[in-house]
N, C-alpha and C positions, 0 to 999 in steps of 0.2 A: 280218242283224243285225250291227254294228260290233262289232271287238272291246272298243270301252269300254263301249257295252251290254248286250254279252253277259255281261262281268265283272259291270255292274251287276244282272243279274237273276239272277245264279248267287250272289250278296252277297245281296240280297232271298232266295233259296233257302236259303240257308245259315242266315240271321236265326230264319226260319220254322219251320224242321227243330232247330235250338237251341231254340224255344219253348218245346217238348216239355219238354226239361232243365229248363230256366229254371222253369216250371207248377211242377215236380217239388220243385225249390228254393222254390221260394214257399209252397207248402204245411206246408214243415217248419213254419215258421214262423207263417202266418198261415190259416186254416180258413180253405174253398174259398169260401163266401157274403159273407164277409170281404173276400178279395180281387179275386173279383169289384168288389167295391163300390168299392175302392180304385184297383182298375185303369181302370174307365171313368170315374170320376170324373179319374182325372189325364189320361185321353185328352181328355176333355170341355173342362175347365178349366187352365189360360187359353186354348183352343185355339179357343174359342167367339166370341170377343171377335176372333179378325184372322180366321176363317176364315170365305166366307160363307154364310147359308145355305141347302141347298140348292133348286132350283125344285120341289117337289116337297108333296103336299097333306098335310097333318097325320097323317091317319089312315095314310098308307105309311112315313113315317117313325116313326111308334110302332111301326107292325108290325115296319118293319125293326130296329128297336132291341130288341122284344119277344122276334127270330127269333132271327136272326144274332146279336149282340150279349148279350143274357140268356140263351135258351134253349141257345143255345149252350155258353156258357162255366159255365153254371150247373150242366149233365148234366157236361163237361169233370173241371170242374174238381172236382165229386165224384167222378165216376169213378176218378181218379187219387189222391182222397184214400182211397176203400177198395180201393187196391191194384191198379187196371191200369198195368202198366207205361209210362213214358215212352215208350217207341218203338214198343213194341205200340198204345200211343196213334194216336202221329203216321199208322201205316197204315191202322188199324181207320177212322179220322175219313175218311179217302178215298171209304169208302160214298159219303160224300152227294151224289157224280158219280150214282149208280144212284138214289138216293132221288129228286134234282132231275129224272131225266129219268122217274120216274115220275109224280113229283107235275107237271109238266108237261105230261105226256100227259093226266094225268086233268082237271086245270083250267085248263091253256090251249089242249088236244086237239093238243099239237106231236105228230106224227108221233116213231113207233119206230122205227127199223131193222133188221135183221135184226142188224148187229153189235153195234147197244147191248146186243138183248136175249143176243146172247151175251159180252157182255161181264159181263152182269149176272149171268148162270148161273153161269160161272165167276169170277167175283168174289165170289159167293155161296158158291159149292164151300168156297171159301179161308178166308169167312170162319167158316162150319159146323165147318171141322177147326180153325182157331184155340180158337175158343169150345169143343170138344171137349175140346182138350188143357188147360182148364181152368189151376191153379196151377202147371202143371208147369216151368213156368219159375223160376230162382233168387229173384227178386222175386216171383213167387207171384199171377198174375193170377187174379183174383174173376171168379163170376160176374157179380156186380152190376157190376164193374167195367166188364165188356166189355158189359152190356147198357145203361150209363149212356153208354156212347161211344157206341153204335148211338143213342140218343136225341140224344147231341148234334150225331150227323151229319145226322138229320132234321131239326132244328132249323137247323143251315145249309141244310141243303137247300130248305126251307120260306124263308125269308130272301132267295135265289136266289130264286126265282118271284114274290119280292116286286119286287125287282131288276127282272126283267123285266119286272114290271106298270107300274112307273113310266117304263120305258126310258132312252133317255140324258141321265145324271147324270151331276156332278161325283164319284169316288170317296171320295176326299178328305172334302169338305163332309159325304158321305151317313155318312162314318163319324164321321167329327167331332161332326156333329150325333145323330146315329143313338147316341153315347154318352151322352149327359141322358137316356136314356130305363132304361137299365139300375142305377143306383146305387141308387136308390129300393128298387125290390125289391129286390133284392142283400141291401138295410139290412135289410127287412124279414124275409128269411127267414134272415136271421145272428140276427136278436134271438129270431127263436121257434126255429128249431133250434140254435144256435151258445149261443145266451144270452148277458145282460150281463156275466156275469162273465168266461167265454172271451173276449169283446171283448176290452173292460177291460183284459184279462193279456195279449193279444199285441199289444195298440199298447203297453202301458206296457213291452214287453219284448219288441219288434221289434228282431231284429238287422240290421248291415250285406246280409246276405245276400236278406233277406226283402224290404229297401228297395228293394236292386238286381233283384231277379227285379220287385217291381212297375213301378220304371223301365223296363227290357228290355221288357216286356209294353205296357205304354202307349205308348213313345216310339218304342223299336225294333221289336217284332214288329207294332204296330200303324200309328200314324202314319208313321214311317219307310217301313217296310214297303210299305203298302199307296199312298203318293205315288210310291215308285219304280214300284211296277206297275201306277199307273194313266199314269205318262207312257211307262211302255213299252208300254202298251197304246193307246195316243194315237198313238206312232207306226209300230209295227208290226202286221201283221196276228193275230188272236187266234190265229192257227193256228199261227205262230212263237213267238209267249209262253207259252201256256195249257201248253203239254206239258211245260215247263221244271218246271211243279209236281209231275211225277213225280218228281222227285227229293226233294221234299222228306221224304215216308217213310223214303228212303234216307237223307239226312241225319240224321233221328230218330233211327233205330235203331242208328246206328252213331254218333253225338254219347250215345245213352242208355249204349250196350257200353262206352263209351272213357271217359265221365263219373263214370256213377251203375253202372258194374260192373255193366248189364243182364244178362241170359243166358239165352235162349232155346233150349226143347226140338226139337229137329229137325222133330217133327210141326208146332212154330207158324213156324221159318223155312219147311214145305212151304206150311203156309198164307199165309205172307205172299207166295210167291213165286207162288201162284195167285190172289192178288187181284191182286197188281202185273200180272201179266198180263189179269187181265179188264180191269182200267183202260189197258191198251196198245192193246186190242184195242178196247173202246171210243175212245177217242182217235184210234188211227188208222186203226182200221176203214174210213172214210168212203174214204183216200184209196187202201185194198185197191180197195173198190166200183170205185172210178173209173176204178182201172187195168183191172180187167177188163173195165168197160164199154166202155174205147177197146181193149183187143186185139182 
């Protein structure tokens, strides 16, 4: 990879790992069903209108906007509004490597390997002692918190295997278009759980901050975002790109410590530091195999 593309995906990295904060900042302001609605709506519009759309049949693009795109952000972004931390966020969301190669196995019968599934044991370990040490961190992570991110990881994950069914798409288009499908509900479950009135009061008394986290969200962590790493993924192989998203936890947690004054119990840095390696170990398991196969 060139050094101007490696800059560019370590910038896409960096984007992504701020998201966390940004979510965090959003929230002050504008209730999670809310923003949701606000965020795909401006990813959507005017974006619709020059981007084209994708070759792909109706019913994968609703899923995929149902998955990835709502189901997603919808557990996310509650999650975070009862209190799991930004950066505990950004690592916890990483499951959905373990959740995708399950749900893969079981509905498209992709083969396991011996390293996924121990990537997944101890990824699992990591995330048990997280979830254990419960609020113990300065910002006070919920249980609901940590099991509404476990949801929202499935929900990517589930969204992936949609991905796959359709095979090769434009990324771009799939997310562009893939946003008309989420604002709808969003609207919906802001009016019965959020209510008109809560509306109401944070558009008529949306600050500078709450604007920007939703720009950042639509513009930058999304469209931005996701264009640069579909042309790096255009030209280099996924085995060069895909690992670079390891960092982006790392980015989380230490943009949330330096931001929003995170602060983390020893037992939840153990746990994060035993997912981060089940996803090491998934990721680069395949090229342990290989080596041993040619000694």
């Amino acid at each position: 990879m060139s050094p101007k593309d490696l800059l560019l995906a370590l910038t896409v990295v960096l984007v992504w790992g701020v998201n966390f904060v940004v979510i965090k900042v959003g929230l002050h302001g504008v209730p999670p069903m809310l923003l949701g609605a606000l965020r795909f709506a401006l990813v959507a519009f005017p974006a619709v209108l020059f981007v084209p759309r994708p070759k792909i049949a109706l019913k994968w693009l609703v899923a995929y906007g149902a998955t990835i795109s709502f189901g997603q952000f919808a557990f996310l972004f509650s999650a975070m509004y009862v209190g799991m931390p930004a950066g505990l966020a950004s690592l916890v969301l990483q499951s959905q490597a373990f959740f995708t190669l399950t749900i893969a196995a079981i509905v498209l019968r992709e083969p396991i390997r011996w390293f996924h599934l121990a990537g997944m044991a101890v990824a699992a370990g990591g995330l048990a002692v997280i979830g254990m040490a419960g609020g113990g961190s300065v910002t006070g992570m919920t249980t609901a918190g940590f099991l509404l991110t476990l949801c929202a990881a499935f929900s990517w994950a589930s969204g992936n295997i949609v991905t796959k069914r359709v095979g090769p798409v434009n990324v771009v288009s799939l997310v562009v278009w893939g946003a008309l499908i989420p604002p709808i509900p969003f609207l919906l479950l802001s009016f019965w759980m959020e209510g008109p009135e809560q509306i109401a009061h944070s558009l008529a008394n949306i600050g500078a901050s709450s604007i920007g986290a939703i720009v950042y969200l639509s513009f930058g962590a999304t469209i931005f975002g996701y264009s640069l790493w579909s042309r790096l993924l255009a030209r280099y192989a996924a085995s060069q790109v895909a690992p670079l998203t390891l960092l982006v936890p790392v980015v989380g947690l230490v943009s949330a410590a330096v931001l929003l004054g995170e602060r983390l119990v020893p037992a939840q840095w153990l746990g994060g530091a035993v997912v981060m390696a089940g996803l090491l170990l998934n990721v680069f398991g395949g090229r342990l195999a290989a080596r041993r196969a040619m000694a």
